[in-house]
C-alpha positions in Angstrom: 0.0 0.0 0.0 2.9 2.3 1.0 4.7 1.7 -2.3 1.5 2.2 -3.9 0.9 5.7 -2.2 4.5 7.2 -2.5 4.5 5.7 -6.4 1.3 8.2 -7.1 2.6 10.8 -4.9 5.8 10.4 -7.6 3.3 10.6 -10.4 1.1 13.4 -9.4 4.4 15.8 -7.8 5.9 15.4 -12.1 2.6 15.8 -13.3 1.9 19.2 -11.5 6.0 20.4 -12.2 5.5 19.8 -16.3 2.4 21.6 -15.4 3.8 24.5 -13.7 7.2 24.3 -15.9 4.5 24.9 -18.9 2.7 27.5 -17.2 6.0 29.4 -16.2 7.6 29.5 -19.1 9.7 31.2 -20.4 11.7 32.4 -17.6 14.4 33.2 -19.8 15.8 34.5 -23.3 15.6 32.1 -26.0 18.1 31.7 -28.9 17.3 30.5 -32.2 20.0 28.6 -34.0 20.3 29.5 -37.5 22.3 27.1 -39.4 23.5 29.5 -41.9 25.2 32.7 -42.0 23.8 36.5 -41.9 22.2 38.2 -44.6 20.7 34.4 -46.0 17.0 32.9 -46.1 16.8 31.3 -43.1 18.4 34.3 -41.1 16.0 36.7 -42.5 12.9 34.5 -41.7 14.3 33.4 -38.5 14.8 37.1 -37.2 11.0 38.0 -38.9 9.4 35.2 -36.4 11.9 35.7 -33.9 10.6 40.2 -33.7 7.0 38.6 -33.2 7.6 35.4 -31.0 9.6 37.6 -28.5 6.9 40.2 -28.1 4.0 38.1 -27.7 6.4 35.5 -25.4 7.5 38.7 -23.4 11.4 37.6 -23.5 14.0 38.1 -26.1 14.4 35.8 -28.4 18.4 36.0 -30.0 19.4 34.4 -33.5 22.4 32.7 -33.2 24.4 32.1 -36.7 26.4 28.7 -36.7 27.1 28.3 -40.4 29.3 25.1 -42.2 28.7 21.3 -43.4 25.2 22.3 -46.0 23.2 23.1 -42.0 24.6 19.8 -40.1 27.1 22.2 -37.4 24.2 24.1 -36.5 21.4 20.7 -36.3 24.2 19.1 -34.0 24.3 22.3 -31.4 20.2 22.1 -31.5 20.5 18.2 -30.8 23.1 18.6 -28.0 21.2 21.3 -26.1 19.2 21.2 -22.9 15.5 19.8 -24.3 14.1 22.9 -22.0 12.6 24.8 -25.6 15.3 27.5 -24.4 17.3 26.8 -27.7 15.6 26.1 -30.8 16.6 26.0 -34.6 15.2 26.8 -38.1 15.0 23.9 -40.6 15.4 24.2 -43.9 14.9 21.5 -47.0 18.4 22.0 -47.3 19.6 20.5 -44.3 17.6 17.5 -45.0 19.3 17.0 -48.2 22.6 17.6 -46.2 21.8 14.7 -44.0 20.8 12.6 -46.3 24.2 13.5 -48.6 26.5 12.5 -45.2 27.1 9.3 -43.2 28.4 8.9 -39.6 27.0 11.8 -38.6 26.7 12.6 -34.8 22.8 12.9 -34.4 19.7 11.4 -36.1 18.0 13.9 -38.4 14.9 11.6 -37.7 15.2 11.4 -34.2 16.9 14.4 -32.6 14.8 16.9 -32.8 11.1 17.7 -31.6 9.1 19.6 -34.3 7.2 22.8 -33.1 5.9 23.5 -36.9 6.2 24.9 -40.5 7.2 28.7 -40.8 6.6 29.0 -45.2 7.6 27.8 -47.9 8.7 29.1 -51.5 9.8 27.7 -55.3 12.5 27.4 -57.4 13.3 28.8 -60.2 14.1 27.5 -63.4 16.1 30.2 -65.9 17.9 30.7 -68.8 19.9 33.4 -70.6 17.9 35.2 -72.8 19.5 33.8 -76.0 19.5 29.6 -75.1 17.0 28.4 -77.8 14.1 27.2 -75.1 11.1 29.4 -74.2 9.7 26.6 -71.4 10.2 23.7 -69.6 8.6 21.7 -72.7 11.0 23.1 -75.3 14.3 22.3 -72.7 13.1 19.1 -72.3 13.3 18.5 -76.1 16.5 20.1 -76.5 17.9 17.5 -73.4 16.4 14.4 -75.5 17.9 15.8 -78.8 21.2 16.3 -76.9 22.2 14.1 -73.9 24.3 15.7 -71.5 25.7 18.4 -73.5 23.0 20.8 -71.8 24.7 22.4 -68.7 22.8 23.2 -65.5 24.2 25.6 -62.5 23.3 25.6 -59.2 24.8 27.6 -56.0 26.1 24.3 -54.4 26.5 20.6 -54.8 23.9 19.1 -52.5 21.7 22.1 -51.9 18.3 22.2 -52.4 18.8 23.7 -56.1 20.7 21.3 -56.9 18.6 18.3 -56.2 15.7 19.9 -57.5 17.8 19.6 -60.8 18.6 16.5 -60.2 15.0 15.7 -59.6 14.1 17.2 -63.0 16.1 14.6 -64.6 15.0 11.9 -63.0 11.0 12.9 -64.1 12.0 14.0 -67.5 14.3 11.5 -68.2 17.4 13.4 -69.4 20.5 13.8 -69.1 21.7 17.3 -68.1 25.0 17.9 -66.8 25.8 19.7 -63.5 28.8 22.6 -62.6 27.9 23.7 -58.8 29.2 26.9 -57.9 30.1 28.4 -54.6 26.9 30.8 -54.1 23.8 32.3 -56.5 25.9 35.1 -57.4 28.5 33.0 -59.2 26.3 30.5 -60.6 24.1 33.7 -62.0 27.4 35.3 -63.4 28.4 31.7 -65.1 24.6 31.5 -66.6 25.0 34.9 -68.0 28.7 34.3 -69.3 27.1 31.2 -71.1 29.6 28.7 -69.0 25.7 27.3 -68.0 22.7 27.0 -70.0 19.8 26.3 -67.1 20.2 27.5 -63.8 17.8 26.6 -60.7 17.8 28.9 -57.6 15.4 31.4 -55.4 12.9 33.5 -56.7 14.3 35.6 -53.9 18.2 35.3 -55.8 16.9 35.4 -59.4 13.6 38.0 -59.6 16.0 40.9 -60.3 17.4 39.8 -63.0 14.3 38.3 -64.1 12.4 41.4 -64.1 15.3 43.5 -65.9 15.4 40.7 -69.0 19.0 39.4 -68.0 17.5 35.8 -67.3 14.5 34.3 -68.8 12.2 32.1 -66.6 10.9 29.1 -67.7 9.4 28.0 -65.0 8.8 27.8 -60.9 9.0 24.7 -59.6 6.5 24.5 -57.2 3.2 22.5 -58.0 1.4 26.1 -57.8 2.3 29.1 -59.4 4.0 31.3 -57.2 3.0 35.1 -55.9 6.2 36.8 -56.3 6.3 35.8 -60.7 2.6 35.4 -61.0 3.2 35.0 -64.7 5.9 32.3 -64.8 4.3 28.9 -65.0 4.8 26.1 -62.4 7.3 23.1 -64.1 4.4 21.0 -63.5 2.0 22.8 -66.5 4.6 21.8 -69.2 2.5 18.4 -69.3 6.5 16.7 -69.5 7.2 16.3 -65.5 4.4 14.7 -64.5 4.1 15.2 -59.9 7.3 17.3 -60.1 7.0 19.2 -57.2 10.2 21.1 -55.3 10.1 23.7 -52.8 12.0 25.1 -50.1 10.9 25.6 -46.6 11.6 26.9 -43.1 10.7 25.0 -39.9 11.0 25.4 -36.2 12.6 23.0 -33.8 13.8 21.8 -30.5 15.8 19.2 -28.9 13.6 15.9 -28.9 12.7 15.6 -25.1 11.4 18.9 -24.8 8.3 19.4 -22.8 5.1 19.1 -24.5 3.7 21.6 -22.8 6.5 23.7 -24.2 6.4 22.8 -27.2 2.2 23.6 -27.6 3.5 27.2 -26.3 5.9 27.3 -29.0 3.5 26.6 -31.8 0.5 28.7 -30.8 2.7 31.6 -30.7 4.7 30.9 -34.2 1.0 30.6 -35.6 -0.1 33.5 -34.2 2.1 35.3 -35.6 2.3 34.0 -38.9 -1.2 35.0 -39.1 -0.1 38.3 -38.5 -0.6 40.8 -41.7 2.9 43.0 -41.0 4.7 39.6 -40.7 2.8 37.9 -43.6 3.9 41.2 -45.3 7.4 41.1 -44.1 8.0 37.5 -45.1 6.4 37.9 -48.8 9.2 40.6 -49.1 11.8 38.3 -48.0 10.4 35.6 -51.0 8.4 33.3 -49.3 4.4 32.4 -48.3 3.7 31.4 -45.0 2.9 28.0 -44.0 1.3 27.3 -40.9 1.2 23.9 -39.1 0.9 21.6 -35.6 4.5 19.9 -34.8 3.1 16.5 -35.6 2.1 17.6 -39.3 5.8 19.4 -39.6 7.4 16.4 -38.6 5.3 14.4 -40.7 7.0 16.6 -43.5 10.5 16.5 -42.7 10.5 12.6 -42.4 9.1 12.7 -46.5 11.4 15.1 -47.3 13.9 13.1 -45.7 12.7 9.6 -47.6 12.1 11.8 -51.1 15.5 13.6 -50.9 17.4 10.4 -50.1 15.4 8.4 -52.8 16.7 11.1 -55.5 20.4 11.0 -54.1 19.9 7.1 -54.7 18.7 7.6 -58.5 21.2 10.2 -59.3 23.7 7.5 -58.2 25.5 10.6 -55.6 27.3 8.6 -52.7 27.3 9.9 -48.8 30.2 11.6 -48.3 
């Protein structure tokens, strides 16, 4: 009987701390691990959510840049941290694909981490320079058949997101285009333009300027949907030659697996509040990307597929682990 008393005592003194813990927190700042440097797309979406979370949270909320290995340096800080939802992390597509390029790595990308939900989401696109003979994804596709592997594509980065969603086009178009990675969008833009590349996939966010002033021609985006930001450029998928092709890149929030529940319902009420909000809805459509809001079992629903798709097209394309 005693054993039975002190062993619900036990249970109902944990219950009522993760209540309390919940209900307390935060206590502290939080920091938000981004896994890239300044100045890129998951900084500049990290510190929009980060101006809203803090002020509805009612304690700071610091971005923390810790850049190198394609996302996996800043995942492994996130992984080691105390599971108390005081330090979090973006996600990104390409750190999936960076997992999935790597073996003997230090954490599970699967296991590690507790999702707190979606942030948004935005396409690819798919350009030319204004002289390569194809006006859409139809005619390049043609043009690949009619010439195996002598048509180049660029992307900023083997293993990045742009790079598989090349690699992806292949594989659902059946043909063979050959890739040159460059170090970043600007040089891979410059090598496009100085016709050392013929296709190039990146950001809307990297290529609408030279969309808009003519120096690149847009084939396509290559999202399932049109996207906001290039209303008129098709999506791939409308060629009627890449039948379910379908790429995006995304932003997700996250925290050490083992972090409170509790905390982690906290965490995604806010972010959706304020995703909802117009000025950040506003802010983040500046930035290149449409909010996507979500619970942390749906988000982590997602990364696993992204994980199994991405590694399924690293398999195809016959790339090894590094």
């Amino acid at each position: 009987m005693k054993k039975l008393l002190f062993s619900a005592a036990l249970t109902l003194a944990a219950s009522l701390a993760t209540s309390a813990f919940g209900q307390d927190w935060p206590q502290k700042p939080i920091r938000i691990i981004v896994s890239f440097g300044p100045g890129g797309g998951a900084d500049i979406i990290g510190r929009i959510l980060a101006d809203s979370m803090q002020a509805k949270l009612g304690k700071p909320i610091i971005i923390e840049n810790k850049p190198g290995a394609g996302g996996i340096i800043g995942n492994e800080v996130v992984a080691n941290a105390e599971a108390d939802g005081y330090t979090l992390g973006v996600m990104t597509a390409g750190q999936i694909i960076a997992a999935v390029t790597r073996k003997n790595m230090r954490y599970d990308t699967l296991t590690a981490f507790a999702p707190i939900g979606q942030i948004a989401t935005a396409s690819l696109l798919i350009v030319t320079r204004p002289d390569f003979p194809a006006n859409n994804v139809k005619e390049l596709v043609e043009a690949a058949k009619a010439d195996p592997g002598k048509i180049v594509f660029a992307s900023p980065g083997f293993a990045a997101t742009q790079h598989f969603a090349g690699e992806m086009f292949k594989q659902t178009a059946k043909v063979n285009l050959l890739h040159v990675p460059f170090k970043t969008s600007p040089e891979a833009i410059n090598a496009t333009l100085g016709k050392h590349a013929d296709v190039l996939f990146d950001t809307v966010s990297a290529l609408i300027g030279q969309v808009q002033s003519g120096q690149l021609k847009a084939l396509a985006v290559t999202g399932k949907d049109r996207f906001p930001a290039v209303p008129d450029v098709p999506a791939a998928a409308e060629s009627g030659v890449l039948p379910g092709y379908d790429v995006t890149t995304w932003y997700g929030l996250f925290a050490p697996r083992g972090t409170p529940a509790r905390v982690i319902a906290i965490l995604n009420k806010t972010m959706n509040e304020s995703l909802v909000d117009e000025s950040v809805r506003q802010r983040m459509a500046a930035a290149g990307v449409v909010v996507k809001t979500s619970t942390p079992q749906a988000f982590g629903d997602f990364m696993a597929s992204e994980y199994k798709r991405w590694d399924a097209v690293r398999e195809a394309a016959g790339i090894p682990q590094q």
